[in-house]
DRENKEVEX-957221 format. One record per atom (N, C-alpha, C, CB): residue in three letters; atom name; x, y, z. Coordinates in Angstrom, 1 decimal, decimal comma. Glycine has a CB too. Example, Ala and Ser with C-alpha at 12.3 -4.5 7.8 and 13.67 -1.06 7.14 Angstrom:
<node ALA; N; <13,2; -5,7; 7,8>>
<node ALA; CA; <12,3; -4,5; 7,8>>
<node ALA; C; <13,2; -3,3; 7,8>>
<node ALA; CB; <11,3; -4,5; 9,0>>
<node SER; N; <12,8; -2,2; 7,1>>
<node SER; CA; <13,7; -1,1; 7,1>>
<node SER; C; <12,9; 0,0; 7,9>>
<node SER; CB; <14,1; -0,6; 5,7>>
END
This chain:
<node UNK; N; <0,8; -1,2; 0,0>>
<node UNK; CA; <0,0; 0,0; 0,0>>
<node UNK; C; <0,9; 1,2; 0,0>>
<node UNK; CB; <-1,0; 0,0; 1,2>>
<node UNK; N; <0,2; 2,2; -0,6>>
<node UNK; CA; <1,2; 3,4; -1,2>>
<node UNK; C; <1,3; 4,4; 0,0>>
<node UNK; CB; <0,4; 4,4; -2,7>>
<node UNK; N; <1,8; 5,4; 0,6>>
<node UNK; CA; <1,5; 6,4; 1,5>>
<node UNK; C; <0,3; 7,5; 1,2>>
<node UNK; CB; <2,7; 7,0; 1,6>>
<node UNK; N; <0,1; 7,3; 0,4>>
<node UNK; CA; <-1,3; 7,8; -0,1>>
<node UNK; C; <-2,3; 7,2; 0,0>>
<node UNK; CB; <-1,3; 8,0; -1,3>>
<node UNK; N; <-2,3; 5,7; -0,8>>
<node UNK; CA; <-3,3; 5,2; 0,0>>
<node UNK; C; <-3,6; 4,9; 1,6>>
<node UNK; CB; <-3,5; 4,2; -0,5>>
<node UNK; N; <-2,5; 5,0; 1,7>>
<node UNK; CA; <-2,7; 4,7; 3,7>>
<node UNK; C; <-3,3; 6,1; 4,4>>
<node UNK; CB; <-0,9; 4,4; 4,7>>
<node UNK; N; <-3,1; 6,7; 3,3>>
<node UNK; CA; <-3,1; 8,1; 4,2>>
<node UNK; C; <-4,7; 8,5; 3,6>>
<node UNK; CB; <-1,6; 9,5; 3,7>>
<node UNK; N; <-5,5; 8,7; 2,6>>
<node UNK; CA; <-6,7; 8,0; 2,1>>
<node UNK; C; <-7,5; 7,3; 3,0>>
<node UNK; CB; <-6,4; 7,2; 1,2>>
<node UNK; N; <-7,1; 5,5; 3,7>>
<node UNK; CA; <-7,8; 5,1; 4,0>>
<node UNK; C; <-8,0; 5,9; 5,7>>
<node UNK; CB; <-7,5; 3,7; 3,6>>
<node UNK; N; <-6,6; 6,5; 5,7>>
<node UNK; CA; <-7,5; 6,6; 7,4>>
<node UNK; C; <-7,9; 7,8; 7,4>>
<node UNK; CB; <-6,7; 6,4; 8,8>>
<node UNK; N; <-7,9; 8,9; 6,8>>
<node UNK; CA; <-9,0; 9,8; 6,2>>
<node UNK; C; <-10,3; 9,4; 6,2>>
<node UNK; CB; <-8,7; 10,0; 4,8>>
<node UNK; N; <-10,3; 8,6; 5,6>>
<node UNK; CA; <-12,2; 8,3; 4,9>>
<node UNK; C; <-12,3; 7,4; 6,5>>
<node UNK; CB; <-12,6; 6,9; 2,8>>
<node UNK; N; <-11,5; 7,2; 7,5>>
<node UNK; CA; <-12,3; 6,4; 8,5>>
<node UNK; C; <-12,4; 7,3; 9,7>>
<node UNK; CB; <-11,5; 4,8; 9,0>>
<node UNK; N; <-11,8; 8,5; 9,8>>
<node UNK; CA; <-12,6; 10,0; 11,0>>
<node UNK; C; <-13,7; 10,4; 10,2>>
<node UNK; CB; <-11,5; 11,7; 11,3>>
<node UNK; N; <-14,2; 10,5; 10,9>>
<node UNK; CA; <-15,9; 12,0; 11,3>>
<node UNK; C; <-15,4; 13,4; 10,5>>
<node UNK; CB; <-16,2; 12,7; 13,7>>
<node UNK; N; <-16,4; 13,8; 9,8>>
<node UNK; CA; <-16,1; 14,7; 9,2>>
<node UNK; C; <-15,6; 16,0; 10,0>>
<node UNK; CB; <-17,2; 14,8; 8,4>>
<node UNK; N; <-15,9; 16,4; 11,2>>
<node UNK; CA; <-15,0; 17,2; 11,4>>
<node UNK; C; <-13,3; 17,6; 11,5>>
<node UNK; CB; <-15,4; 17,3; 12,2>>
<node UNK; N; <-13,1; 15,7; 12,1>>
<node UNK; CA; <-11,7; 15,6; 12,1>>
<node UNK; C; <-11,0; 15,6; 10,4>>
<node UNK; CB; <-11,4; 14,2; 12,9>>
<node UNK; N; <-11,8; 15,3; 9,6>>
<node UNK; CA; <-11,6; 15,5; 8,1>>
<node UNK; C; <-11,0; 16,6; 7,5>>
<node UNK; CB; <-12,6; 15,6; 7,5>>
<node UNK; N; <-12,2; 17,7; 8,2>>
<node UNK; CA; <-11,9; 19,1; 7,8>>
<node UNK; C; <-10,7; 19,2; 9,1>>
<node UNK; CB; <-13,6; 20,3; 7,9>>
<node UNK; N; <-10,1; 19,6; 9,7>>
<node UNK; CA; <-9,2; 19,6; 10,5>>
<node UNK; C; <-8,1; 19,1; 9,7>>
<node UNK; CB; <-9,5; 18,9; 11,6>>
<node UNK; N; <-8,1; 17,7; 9,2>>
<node UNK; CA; <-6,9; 17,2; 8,6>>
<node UNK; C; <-6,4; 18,4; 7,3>>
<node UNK; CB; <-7,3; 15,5; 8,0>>
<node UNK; N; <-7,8; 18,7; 6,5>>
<node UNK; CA; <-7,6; 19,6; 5,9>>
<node UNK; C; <-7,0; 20,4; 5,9>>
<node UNK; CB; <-8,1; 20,0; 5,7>>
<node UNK; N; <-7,8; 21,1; 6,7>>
<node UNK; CA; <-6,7; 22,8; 7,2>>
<node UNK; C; <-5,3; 22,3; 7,5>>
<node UNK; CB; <-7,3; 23,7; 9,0>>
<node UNK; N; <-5,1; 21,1; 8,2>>
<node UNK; CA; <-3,5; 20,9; 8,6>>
<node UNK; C; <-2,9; 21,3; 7,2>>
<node UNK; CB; <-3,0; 19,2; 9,2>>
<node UNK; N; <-3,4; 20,4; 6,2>>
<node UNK; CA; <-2,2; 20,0; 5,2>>
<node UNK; C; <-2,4; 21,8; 4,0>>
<node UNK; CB; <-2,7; 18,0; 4,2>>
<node UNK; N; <-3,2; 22,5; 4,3>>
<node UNK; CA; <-3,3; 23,8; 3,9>>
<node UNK; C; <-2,4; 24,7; 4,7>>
<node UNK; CB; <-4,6; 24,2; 3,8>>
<node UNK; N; <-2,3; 24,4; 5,6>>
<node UNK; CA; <-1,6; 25,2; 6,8>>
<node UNK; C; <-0,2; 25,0; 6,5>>
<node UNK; CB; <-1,9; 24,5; 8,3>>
<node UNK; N; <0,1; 23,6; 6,3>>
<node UNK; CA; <1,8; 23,3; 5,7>>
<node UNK; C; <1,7; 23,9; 4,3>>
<node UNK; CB; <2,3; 21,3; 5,6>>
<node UNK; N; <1,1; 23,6; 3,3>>
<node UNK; CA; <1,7; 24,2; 2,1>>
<node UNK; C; <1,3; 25,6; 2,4>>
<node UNK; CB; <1,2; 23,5; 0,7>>
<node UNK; N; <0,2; 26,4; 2,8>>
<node UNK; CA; <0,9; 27,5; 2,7>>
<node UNK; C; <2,4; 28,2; 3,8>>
<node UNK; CB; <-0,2; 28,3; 2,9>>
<node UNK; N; <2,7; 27,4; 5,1>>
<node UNK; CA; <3,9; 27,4; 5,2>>
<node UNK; C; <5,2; 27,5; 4,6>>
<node UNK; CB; <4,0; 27,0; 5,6>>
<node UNK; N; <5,4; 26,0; 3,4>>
<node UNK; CA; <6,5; 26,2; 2,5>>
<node UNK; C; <5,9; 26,8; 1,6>>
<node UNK; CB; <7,2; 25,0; 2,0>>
<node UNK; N; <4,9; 27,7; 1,0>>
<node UNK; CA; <4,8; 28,7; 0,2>>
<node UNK; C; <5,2; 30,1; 0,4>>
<node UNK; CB; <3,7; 28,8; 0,0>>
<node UNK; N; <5,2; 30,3; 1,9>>
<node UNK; CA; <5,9; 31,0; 2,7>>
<node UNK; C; <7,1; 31,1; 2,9>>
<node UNK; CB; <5,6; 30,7; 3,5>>
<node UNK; N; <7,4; 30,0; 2,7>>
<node UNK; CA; <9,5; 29,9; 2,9>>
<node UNK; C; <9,7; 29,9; 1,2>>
<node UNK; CB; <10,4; 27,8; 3,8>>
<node UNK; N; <9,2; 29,9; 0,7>>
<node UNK; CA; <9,6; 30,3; -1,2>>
<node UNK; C; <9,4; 31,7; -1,3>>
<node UNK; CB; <8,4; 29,5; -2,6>>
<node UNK; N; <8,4; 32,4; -0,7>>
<node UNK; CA; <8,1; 33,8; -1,2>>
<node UNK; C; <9,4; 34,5; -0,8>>
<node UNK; CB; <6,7; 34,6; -0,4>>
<node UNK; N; <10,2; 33,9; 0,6>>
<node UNK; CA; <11,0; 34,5; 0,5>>
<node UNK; C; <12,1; 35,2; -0,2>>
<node UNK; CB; <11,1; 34,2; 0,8>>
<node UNK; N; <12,1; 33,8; -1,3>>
<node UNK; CA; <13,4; 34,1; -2,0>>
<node UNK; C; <12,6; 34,8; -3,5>>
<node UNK; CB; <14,5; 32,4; -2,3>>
<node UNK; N; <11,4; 34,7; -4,0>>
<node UNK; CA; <10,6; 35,5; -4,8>>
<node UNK; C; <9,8; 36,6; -4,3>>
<node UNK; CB; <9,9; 34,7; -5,5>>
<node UNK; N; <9,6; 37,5; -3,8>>
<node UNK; CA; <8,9; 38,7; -3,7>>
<node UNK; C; <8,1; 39,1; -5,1>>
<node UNK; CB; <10,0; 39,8; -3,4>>
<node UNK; N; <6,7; 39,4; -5,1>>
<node UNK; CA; <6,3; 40,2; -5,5>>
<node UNK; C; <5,4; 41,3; -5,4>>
<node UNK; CB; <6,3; 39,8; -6,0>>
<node UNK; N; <6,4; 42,3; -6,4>>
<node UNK; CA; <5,7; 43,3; -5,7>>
<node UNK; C; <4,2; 44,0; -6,0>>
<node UNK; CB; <6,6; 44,3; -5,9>>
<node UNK; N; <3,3; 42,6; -6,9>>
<node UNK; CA; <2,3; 43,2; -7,7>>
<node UNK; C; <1,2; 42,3; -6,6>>
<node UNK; CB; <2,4; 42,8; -9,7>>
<node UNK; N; <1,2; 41,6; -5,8>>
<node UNK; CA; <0,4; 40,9; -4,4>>
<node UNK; C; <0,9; 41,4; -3,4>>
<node UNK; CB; <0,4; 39,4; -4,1>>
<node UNK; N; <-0,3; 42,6; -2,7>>
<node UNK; CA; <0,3; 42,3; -1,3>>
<node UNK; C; <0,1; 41,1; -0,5>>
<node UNK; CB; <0,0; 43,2; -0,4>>
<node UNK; N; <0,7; 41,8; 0,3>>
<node UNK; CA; <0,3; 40,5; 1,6>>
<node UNK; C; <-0,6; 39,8; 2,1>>
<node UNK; CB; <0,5; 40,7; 2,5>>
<node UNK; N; <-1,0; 39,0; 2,8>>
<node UNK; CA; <-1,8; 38,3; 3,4>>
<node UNK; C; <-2,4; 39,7; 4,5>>
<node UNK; CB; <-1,0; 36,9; 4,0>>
<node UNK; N; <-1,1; 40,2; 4,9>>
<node UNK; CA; <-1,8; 40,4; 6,5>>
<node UNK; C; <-2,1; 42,0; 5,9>>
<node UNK; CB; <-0,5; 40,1; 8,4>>
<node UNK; N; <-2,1; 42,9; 5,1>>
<node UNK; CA; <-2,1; 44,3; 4,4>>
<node UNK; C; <-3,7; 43,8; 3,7>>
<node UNK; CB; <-0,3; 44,6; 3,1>>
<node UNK; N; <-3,6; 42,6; 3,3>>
<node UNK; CA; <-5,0; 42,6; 2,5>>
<node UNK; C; <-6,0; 42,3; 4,2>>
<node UNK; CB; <-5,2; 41,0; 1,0>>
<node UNK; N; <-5,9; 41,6; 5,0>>
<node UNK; CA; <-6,7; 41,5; 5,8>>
<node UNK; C; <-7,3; 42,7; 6,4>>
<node UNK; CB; <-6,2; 40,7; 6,7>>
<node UNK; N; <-5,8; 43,6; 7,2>>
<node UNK; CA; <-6,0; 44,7; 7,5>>
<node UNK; C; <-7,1; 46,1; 6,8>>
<node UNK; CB; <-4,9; 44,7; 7,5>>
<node UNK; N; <-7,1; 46,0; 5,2>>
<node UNK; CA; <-7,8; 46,5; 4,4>>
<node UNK; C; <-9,1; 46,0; 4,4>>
<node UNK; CB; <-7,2; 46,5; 3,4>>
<node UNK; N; <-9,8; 44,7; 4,6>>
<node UNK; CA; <-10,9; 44,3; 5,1>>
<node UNK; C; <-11,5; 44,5; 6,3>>
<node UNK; CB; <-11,0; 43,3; 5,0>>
<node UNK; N; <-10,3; 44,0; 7,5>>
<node UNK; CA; <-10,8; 45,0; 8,7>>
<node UNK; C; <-11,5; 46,3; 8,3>>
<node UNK; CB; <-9,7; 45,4; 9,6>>
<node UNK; N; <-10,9; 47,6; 7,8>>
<node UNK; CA; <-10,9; 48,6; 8,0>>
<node UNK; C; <-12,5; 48,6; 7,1>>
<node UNK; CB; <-9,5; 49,4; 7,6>>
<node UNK; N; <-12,3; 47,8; 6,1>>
<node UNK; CA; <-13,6; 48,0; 5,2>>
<node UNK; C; <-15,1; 47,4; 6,1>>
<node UNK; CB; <-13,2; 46,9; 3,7>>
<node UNK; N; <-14,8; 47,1; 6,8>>
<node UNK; CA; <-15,9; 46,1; 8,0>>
<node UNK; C; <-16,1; 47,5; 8,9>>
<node UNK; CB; <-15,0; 44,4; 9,1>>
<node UNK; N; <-15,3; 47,9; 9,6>>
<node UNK; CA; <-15,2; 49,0; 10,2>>
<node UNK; C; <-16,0; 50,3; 9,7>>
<node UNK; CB; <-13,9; 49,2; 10,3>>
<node UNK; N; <-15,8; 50,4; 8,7>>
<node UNK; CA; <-16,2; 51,6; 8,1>>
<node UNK; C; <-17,5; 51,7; 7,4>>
<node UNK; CB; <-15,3; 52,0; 7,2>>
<node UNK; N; <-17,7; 50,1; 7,6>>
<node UNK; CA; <-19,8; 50,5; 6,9>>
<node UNK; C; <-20,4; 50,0; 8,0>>
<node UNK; CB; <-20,8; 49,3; 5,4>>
<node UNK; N; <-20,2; 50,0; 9,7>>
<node UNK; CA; <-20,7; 50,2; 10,4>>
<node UNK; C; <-21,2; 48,9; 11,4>>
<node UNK; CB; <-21,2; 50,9; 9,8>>
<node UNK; N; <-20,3; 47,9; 10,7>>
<node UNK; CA; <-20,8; 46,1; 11,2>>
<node UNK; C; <-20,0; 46,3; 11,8>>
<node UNK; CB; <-20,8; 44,7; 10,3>>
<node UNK; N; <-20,8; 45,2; 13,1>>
<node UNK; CA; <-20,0; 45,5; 14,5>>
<node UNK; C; <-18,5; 43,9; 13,7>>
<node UNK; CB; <-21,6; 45,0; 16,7>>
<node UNK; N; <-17,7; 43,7; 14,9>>
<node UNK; CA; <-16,7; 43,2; 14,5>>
<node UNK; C; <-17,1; 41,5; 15,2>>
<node UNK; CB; <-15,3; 44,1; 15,0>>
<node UNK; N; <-16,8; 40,9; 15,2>>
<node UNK; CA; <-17,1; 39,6; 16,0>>
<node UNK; C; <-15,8; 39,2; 17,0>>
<node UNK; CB; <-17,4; 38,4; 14,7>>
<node UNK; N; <-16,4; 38,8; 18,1>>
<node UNK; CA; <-15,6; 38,8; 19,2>>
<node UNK; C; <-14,7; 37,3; 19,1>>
<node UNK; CB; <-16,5; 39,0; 20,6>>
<node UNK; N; <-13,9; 36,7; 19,7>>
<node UNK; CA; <-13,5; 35,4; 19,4>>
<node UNK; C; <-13,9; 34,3; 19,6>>
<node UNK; CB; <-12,5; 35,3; 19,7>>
<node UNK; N; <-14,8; 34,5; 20,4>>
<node UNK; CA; <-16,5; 33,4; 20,6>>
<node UNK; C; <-17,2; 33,5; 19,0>>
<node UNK; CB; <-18,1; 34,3; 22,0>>
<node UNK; N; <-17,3; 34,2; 18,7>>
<node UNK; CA; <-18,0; 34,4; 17,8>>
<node UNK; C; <-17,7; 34,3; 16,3>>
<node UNK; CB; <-18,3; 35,3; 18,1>>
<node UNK; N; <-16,4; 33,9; 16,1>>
<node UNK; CA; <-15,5; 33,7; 15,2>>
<node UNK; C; <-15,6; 31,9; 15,1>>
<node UNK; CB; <-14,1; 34,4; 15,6>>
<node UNK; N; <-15,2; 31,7; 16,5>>
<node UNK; CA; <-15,4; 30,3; 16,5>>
<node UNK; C; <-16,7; 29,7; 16,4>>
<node UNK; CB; <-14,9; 29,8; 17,6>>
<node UNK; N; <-17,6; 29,9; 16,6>>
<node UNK; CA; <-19,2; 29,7; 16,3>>
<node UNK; C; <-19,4; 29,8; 14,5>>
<node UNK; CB; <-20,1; 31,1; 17,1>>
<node UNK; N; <-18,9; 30,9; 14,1>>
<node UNK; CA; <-19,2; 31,2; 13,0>>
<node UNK; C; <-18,7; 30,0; 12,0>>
<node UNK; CB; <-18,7; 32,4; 12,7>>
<node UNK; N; <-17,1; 29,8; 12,6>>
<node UNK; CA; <-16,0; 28,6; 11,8>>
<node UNK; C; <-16,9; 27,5; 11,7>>
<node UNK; CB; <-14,4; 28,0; 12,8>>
<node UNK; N; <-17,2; 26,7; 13,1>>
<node UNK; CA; <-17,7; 25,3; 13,3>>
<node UNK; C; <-19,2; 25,3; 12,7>>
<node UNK; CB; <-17,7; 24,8; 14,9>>
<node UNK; N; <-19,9; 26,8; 12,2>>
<node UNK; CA; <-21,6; 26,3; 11,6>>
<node UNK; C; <-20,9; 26,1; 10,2>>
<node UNK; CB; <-23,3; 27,6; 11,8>>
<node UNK; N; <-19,8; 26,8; 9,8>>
<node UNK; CA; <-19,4; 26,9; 8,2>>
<node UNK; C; <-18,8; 25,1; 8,1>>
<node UNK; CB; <-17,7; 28,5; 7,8>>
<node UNK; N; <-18,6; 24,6; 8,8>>
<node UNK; CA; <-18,0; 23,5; 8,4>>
<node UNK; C; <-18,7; 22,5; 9,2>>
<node UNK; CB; <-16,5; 23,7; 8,5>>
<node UNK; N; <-20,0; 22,1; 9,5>>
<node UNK; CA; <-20,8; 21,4; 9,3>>
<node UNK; C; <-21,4; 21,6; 10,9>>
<node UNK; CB; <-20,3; 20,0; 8,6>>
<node UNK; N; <-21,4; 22,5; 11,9>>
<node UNK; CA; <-22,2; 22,6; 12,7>>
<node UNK; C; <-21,9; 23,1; 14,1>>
<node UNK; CB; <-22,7; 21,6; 12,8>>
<node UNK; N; <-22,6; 23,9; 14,7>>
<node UNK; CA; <-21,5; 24,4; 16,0>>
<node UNK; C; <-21,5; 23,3; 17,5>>
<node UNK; CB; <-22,2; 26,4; 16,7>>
<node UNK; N; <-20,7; 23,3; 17,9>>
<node UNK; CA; <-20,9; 21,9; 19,1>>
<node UNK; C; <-20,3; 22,7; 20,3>>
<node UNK; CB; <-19,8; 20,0; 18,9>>
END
C-alpha cells in the first residue's frame, strides 16, 4: 500500500469534522512552505496576506458592522463547516 493510500484510507475512517481539521492541517503546511519560497521570490504586484486582511478589517469598520468577538468567530468557523458543538 502506497503512502497515499494509507493516508486516504484513514482519512475516509474520521468523522467529518476531524476531516476538515486534517484539511486545514495540510493547507496550513503548504501555505507554510509557500511561505518559505516567497522568500526568496517577492512580488511586488500581491500584497500580503496580512495588508489585505488589514484593508478588510478597515472595510468592515467603516460600513458600520460591529466586528465579531473570538466566541464568535469560533461559532461562525464550526456552523461553516458542518455545525457548532
Amino acid at each position: 500500500m502506497s503512502i497515499e493510500q494509507l493516508l486516504l484510507e484513514k482519512w475516509r475512517s474520521l468523522p467529518p469534522d476531524k476531516q476538515q481539521e486534517v484539511i486545514d492541517f495540510v493547507e496550513f503546511l503548504e501555505f507554510k512552505t509557500n511561505s518559505a519560497n516567497q522568500h526568496e521570490v517577492k512580488s511586488k504586484f500581491k500584497p500580503s496576506l496580512g495588508k489585505r486582511l488589514r484593508e478588510i478589517r478597515e472595510e468592515i469598520v467603516a460600513s458600520g458592522v460591529p466586528l465579531l468577538n473570538w466566541e464568535e468567530v469560533e461559532r461562525e468557523k464550526a456552523e461553516r463547516r458542518g455545525g457548532y458543538q
